[in-house]
KOLTORMI-14823 format. One record per residue: residue in one letter; x, y, z of N, C-alpha, C, O in turn. Coordinates in nm, 4 decimals. Example, Ala and Ser with C-alpha at 12.3 -4.5 7.8 and 13.67 -1.06 7.14 Angstrom:
// residues 2
<residu=a; neast=1.3190; nnorth=-0.5690; nup=0.7800; caeast=1.2300; canorth=-0.4500; caup=0.7800; ceast=1.3200; cnorth=-0.3300; cup=0.7800; oeast=1.4236; onorth=-0.3319; oup=0.8465>
<residu=s; neast=1.2850; nnorth=-0.2250; nup=0.7080; caeast=1.3670; canorth=-0.1060; caup=0.7140; ceast=1.2900; cnorth=0.0030; cup=0.7870; oeast=1.3409; onorth=0.1138; oup=0.8039>
This chain:
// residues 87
<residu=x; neast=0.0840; nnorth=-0.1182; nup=0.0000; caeast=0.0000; canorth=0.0000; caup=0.0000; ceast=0.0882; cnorth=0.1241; cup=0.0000; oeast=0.1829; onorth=0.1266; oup=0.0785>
<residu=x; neast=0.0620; nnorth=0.2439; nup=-0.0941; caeast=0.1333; canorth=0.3258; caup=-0.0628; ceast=0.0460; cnorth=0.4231; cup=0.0056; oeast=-0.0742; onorth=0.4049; oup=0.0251>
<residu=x; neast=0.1388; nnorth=0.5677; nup=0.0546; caeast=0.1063; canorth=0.6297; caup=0.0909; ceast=-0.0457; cnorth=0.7355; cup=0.0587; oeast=-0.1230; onorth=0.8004; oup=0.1293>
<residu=x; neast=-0.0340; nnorth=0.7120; nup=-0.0583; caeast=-0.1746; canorth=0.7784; caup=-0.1065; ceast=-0.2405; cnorth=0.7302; cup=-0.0823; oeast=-0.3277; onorth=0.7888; oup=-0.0180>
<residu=x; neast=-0.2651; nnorth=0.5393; nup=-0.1189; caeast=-0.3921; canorth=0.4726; caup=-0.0645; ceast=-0.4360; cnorth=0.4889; cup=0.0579; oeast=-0.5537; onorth=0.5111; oup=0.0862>
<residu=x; neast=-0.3234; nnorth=0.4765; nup=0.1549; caeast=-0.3754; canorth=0.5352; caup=0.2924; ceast=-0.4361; cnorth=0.6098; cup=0.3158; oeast=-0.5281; onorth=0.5955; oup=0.3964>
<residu=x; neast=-0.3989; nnorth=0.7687; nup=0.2291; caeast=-0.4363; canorth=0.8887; caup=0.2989; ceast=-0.5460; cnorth=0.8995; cup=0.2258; oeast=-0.6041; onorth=0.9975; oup=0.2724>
<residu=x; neast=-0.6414; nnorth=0.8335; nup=0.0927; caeast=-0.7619; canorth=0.7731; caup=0.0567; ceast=-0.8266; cnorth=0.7214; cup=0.1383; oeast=-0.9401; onorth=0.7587; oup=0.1678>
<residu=x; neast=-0.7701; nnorth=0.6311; nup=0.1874; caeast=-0.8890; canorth=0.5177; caup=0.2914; ceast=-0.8978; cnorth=0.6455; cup=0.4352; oeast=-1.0060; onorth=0.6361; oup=0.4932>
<residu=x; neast=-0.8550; nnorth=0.6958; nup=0.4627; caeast=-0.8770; canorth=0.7767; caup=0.5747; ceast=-0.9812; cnorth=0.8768; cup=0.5368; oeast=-1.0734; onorth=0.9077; oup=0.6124>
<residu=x; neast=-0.9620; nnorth=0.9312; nup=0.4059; caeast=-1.0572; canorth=1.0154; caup=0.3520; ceast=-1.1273; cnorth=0.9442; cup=0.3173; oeast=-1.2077; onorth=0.9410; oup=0.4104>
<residu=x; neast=-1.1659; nnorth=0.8673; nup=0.2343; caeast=-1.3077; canorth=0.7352; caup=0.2605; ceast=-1.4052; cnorth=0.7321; cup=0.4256; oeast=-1.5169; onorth=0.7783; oup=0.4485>
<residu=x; neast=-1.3220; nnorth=0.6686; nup=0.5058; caeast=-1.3428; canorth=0.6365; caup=0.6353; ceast=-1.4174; cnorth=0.8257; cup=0.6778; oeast=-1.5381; onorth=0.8415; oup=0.6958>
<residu=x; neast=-1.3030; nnorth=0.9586; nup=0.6864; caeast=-1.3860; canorth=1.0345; caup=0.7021; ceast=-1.5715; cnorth=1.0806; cup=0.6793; oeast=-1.6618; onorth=1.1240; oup=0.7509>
<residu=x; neast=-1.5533; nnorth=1.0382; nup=0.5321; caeast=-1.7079; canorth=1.0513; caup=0.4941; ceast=-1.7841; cnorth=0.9659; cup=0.5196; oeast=-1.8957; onorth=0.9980; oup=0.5605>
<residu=x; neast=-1.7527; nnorth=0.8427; nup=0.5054; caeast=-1.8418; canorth=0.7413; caup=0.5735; ceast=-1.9001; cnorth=0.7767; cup=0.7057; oeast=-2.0183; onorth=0.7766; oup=0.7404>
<residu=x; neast=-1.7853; nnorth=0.8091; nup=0.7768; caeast=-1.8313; canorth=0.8714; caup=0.9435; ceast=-1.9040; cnorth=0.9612; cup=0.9302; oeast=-2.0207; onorth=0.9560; oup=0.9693>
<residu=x; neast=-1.8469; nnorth=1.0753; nup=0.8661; caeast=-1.9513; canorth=1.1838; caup=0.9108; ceast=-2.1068; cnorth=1.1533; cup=0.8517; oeast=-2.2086; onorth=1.1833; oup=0.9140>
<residu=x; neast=-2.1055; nnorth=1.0987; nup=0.7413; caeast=-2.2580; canorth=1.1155; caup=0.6634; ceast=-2.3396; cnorth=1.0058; cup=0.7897; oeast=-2.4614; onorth=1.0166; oup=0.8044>
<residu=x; neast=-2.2658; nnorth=0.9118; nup=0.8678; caeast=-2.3191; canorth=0.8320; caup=0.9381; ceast=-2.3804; cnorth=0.9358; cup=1.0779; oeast=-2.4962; onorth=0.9422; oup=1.1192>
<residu=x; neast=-2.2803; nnorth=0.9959; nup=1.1194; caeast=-2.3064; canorth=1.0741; caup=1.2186; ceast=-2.4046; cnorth=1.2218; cup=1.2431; oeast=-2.4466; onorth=1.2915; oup=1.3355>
<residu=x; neast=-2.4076; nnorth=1.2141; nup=1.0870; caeast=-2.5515; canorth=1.3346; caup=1.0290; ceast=-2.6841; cnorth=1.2391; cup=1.0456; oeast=-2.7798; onorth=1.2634; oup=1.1192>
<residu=x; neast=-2.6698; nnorth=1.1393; nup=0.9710; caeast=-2.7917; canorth=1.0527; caup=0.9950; ceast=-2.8119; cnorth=0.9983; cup=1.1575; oeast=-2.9253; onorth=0.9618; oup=1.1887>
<residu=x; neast=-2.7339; nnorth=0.9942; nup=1.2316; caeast=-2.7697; canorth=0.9829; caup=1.3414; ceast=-2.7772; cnorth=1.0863; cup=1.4924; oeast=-2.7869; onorth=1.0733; oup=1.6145>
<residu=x; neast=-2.7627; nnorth=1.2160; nup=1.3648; caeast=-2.8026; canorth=1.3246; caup=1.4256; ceast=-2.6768; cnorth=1.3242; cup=1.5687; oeast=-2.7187; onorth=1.3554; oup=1.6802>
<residu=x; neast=-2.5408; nnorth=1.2904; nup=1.5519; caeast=-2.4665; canorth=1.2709; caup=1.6439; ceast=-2.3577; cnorth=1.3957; cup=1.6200; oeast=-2.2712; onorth=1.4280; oup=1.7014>
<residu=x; neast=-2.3850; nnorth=1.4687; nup=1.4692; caeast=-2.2594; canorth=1.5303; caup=1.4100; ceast=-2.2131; cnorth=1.6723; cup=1.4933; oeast=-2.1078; onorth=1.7346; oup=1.4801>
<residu=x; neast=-2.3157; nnorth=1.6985; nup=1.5736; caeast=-2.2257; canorth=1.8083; caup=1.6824; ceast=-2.1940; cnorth=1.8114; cup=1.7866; oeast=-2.1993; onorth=1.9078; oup=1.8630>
<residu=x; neast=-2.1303; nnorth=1.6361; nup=1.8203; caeast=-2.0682; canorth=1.5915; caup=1.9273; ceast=-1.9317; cnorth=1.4926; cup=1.8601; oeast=-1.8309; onorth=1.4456; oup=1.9128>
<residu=x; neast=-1.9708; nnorth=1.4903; nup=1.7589; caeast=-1.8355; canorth=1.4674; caup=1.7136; ceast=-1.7307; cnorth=1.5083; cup=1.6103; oeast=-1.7887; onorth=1.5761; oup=1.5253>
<residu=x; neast=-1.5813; nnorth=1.4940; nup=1.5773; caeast=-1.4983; canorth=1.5726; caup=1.5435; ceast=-1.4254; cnorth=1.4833; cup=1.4231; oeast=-1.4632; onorth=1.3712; oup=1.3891>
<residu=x; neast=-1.3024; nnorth=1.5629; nup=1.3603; caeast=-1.2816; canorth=1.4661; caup=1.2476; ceast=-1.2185; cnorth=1.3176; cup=1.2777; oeast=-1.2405; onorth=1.2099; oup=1.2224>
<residu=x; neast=-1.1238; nnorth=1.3558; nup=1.3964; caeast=-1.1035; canorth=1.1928; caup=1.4548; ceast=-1.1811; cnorth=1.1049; cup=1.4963; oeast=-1.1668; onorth=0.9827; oup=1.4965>
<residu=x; neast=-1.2827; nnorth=1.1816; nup=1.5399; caeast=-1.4071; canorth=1.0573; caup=1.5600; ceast=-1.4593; cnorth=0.9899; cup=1.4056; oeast=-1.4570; onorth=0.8693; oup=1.3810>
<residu=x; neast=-1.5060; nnorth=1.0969; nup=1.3101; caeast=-1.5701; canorth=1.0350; caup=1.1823; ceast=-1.4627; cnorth=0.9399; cup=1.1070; oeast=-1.4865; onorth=0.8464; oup=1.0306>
<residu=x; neast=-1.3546; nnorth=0.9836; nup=1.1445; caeast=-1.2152; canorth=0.8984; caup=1.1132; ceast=-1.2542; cnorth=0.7743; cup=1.1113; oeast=-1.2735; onorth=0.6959; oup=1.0183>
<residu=x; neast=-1.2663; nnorth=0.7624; nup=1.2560; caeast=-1.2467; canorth=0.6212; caup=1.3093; ceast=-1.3584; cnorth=0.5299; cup=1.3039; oeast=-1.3533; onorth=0.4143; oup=1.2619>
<residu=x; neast=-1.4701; nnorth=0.5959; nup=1.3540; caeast=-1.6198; canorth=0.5515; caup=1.3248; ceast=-1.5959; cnorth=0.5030; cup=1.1543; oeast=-1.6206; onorth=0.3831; oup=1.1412>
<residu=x; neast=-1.5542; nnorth=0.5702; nup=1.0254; caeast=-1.5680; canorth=0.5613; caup=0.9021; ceast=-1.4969; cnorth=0.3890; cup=0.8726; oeast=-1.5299; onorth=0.2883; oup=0.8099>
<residu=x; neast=-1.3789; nnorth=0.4351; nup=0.9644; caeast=-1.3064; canorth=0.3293; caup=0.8960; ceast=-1.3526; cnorth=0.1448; cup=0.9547; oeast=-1.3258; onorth=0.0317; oup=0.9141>
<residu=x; neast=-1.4314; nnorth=0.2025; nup=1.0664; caeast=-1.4235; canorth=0.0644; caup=1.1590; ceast=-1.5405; cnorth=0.0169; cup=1.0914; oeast=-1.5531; onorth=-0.1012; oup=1.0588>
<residu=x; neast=-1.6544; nnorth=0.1338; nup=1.0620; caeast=-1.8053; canorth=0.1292; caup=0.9899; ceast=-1.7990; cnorth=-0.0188; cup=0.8376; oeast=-1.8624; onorth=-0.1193; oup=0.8054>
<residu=x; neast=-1.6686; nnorth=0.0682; nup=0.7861; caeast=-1.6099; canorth=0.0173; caup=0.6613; ceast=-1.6253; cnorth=-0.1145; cup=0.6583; oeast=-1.7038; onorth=-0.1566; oup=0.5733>
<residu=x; neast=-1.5508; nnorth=-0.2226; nup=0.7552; caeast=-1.5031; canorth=-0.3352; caup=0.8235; ceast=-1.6326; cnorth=-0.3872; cup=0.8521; oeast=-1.6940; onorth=-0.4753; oup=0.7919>
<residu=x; neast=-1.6737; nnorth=-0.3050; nup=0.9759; caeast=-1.8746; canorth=-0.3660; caup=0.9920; ceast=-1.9185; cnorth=-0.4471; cup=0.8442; oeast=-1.9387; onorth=-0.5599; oup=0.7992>
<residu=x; neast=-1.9175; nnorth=-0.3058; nup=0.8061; caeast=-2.0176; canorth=-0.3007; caup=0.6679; ceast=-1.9975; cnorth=-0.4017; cup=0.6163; oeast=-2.0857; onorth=-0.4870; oup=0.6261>
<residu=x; neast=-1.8484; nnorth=-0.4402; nup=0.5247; caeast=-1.8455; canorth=-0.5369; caup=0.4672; ceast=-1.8263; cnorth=-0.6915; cup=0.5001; oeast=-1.8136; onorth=-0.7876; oup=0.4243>
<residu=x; neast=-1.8290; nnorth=-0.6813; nup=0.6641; caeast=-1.8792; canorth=-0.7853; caup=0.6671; ceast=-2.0202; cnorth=-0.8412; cup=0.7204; oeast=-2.0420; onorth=-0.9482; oup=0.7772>
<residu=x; neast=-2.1006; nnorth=-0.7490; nup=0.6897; caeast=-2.2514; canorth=-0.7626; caup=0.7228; ceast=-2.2816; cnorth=-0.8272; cup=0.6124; oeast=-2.3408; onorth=-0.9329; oup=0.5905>
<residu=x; neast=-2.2018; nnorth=-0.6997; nup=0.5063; caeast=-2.2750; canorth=-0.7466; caup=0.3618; ceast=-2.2391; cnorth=-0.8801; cup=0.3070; oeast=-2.3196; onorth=-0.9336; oup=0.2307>
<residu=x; neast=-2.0993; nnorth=-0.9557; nup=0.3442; caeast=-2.0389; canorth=-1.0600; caup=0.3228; ceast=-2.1411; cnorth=-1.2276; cup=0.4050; oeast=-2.1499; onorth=-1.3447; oup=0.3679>
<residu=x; neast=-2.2010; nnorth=-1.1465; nup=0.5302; caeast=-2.2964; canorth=-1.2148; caup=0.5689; ceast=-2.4034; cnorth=-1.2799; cup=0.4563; oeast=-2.3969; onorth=-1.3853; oup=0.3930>
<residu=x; neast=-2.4960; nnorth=-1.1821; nup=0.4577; caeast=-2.5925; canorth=-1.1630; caup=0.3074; ceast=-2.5537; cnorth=-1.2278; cup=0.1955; oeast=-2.6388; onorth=-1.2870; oup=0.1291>
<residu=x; neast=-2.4418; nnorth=-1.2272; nup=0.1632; caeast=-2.4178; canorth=-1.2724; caup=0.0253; ceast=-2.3996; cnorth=-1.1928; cup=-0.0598; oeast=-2.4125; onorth=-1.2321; oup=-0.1758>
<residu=x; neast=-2.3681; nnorth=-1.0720; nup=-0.0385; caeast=-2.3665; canorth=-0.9706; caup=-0.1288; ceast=-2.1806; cnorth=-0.9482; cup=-0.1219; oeast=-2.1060; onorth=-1.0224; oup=-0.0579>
<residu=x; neast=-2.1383; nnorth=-0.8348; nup=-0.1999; caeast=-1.9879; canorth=-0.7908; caup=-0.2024; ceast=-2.0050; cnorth=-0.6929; cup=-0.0745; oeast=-2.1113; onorth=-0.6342; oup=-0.0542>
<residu=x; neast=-1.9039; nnorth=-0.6811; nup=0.0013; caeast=-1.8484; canorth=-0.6067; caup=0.0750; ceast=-1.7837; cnorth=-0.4436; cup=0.0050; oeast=-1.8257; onorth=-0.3644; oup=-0.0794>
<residu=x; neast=-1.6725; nnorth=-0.4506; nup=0.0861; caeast=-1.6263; canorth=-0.3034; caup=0.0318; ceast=-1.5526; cnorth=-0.3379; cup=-0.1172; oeast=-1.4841; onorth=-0.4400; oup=-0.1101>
<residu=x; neast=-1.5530; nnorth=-0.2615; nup=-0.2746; caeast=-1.5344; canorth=-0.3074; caup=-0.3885; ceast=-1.4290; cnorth=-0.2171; cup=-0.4386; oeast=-1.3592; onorth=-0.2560; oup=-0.5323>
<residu=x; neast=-1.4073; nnorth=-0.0851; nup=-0.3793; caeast=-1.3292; canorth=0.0096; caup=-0.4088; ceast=-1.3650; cnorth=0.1552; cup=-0.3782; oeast=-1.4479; onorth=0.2024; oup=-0.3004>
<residu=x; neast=-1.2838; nnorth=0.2088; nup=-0.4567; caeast=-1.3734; canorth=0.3552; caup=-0.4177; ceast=-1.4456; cnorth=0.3685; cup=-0.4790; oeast=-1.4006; onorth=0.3874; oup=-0.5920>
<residu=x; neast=-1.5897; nnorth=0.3722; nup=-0.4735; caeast=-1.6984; canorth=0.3696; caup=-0.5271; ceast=-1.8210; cnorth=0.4218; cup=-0.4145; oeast=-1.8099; onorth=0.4269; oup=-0.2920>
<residu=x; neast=-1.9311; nnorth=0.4554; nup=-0.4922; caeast=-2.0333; canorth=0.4985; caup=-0.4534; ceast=-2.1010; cnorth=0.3458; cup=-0.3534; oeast=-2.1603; onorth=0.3621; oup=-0.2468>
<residu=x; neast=-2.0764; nnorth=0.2081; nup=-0.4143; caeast=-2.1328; canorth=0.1218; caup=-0.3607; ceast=-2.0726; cnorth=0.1107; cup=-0.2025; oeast=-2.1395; onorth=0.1064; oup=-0.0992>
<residu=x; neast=-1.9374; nnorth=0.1076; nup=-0.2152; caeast=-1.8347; canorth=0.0756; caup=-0.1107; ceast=-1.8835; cnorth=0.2129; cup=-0.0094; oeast=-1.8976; onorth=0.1761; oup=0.1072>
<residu=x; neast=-1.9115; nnorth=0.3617; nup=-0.0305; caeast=-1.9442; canorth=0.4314; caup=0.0605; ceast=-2.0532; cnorth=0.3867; cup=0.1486; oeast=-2.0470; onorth=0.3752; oup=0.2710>
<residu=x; neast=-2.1938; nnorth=0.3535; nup=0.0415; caeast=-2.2778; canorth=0.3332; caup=0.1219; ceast=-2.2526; cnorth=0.1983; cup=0.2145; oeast=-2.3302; onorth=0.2084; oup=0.3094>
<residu=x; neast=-2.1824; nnorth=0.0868; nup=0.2249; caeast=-2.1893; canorth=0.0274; caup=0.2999; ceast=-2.0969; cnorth=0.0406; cup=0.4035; oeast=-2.1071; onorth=-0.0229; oup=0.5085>
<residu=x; neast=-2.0040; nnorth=0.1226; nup=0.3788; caeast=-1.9167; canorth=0.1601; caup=0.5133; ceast=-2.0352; cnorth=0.2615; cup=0.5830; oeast=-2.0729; onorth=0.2340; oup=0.6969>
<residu=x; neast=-2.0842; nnorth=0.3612; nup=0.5228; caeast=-2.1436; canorth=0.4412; caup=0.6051; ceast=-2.2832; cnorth=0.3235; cup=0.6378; oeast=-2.3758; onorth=0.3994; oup=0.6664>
<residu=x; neast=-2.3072; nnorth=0.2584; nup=0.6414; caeast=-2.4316; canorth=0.1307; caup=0.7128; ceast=-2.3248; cnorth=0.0746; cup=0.8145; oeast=-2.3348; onorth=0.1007; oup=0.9343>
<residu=x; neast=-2.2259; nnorth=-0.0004; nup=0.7661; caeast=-2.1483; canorth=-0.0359; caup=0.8998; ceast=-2.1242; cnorth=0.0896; cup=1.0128; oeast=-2.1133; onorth=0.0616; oup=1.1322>
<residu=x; neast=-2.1179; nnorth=0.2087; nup=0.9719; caeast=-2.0625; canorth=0.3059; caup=1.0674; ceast=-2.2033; cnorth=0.3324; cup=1.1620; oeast=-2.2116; onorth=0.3406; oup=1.2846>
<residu=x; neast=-2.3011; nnorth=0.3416; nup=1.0672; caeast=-2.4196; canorth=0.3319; caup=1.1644; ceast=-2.4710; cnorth=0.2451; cup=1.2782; oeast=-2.5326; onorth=0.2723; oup=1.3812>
<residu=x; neast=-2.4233; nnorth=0.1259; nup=1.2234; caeast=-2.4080; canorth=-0.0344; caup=1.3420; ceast=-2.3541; cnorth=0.0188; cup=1.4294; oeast=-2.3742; onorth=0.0146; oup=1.5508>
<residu=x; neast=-2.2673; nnorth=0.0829; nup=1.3572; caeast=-2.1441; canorth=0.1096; caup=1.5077; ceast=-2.2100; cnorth=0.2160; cup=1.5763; oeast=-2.2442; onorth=0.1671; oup=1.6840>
<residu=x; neast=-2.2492; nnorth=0.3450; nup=1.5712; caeast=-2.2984; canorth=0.4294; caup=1.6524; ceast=-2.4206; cnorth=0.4164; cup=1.7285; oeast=-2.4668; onorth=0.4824; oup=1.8215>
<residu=x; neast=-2.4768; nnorth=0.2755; nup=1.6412; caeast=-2.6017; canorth=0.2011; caup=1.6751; ceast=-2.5614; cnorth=0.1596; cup=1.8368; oeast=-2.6177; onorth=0.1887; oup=1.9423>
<residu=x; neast=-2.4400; nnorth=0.0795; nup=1.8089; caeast=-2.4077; canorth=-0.0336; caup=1.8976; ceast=-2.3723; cnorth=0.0599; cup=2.0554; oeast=-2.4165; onorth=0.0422; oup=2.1689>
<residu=x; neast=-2.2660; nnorth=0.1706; nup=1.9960; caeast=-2.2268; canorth=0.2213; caup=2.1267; ceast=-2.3452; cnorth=0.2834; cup=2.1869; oeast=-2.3495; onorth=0.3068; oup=2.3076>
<residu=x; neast=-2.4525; nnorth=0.3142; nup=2.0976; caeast=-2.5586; canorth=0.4372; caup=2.2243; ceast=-2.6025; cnorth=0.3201; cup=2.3210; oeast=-2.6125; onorth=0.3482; oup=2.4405>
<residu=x; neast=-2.6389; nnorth=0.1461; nup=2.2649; caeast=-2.6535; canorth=0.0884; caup=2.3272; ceast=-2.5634; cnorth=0.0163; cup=2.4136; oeast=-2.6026; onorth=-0.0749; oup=2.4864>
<residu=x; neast=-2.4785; nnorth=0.0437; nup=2.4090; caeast=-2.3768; canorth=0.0479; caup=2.5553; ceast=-2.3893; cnorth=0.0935; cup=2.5936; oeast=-2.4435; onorth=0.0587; oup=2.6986>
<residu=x; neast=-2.3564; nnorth=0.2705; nup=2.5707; caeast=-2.3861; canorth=0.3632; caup=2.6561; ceast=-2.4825; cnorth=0.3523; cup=2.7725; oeast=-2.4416; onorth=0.3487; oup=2.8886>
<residu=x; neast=-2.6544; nnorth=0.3452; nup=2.7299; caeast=-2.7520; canorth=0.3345; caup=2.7883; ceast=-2.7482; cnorth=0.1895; cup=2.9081; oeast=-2.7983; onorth=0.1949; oup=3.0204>
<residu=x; neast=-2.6960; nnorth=0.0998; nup=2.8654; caeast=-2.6623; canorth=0.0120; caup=2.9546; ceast=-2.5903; cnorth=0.0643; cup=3.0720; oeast=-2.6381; onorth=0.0491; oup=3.1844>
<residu=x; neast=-2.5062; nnorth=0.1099; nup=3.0577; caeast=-2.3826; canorth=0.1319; caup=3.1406; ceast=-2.4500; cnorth=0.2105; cup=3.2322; oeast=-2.3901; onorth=0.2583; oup=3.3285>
């Protein structure tokens, strides 16, 4: 991997997060390291939800591959409020 792909997948992972964190109405509690990380972990979710299903996972940079990182990123913000509320 070079250096560009990286600094791609981080910018991937960014938007994934944030568009996740607009839809969950979370986006003015969190910052670009959060959508960072949320994006990239969302990413991972995602494709393997979708790998569940039977469908492709993440395919590239593509419009397909956004929307399912930003669905995994939602799992994820899904998952922590329900920790949160536990706790």
């Amino acid at each position: 991997m070079t250096l560009l792909n990286i600094l791609l997948w981080i910018l991937f992972g960014a938007v994934a997060g944030w568009l996740a964190s607009v839809i969950m109405a979370r986006d003015a509690r969190m910052g670009l390291l959060s959508n960072i990380v949320v994006g990239v972990i969302g990413a991972l979710i995602g494709g393997f939800v979708m790998n569940a299903f039977g469908t492709a996972g993440i395919t590239g940079f593509n419009i397909y591959s956004l929307l399912v990182a930003t669905l995994g990123a939602i799992i994820l913000l899904v998952l922590l409020r329900l920790f949160r509320r536990a706790s």
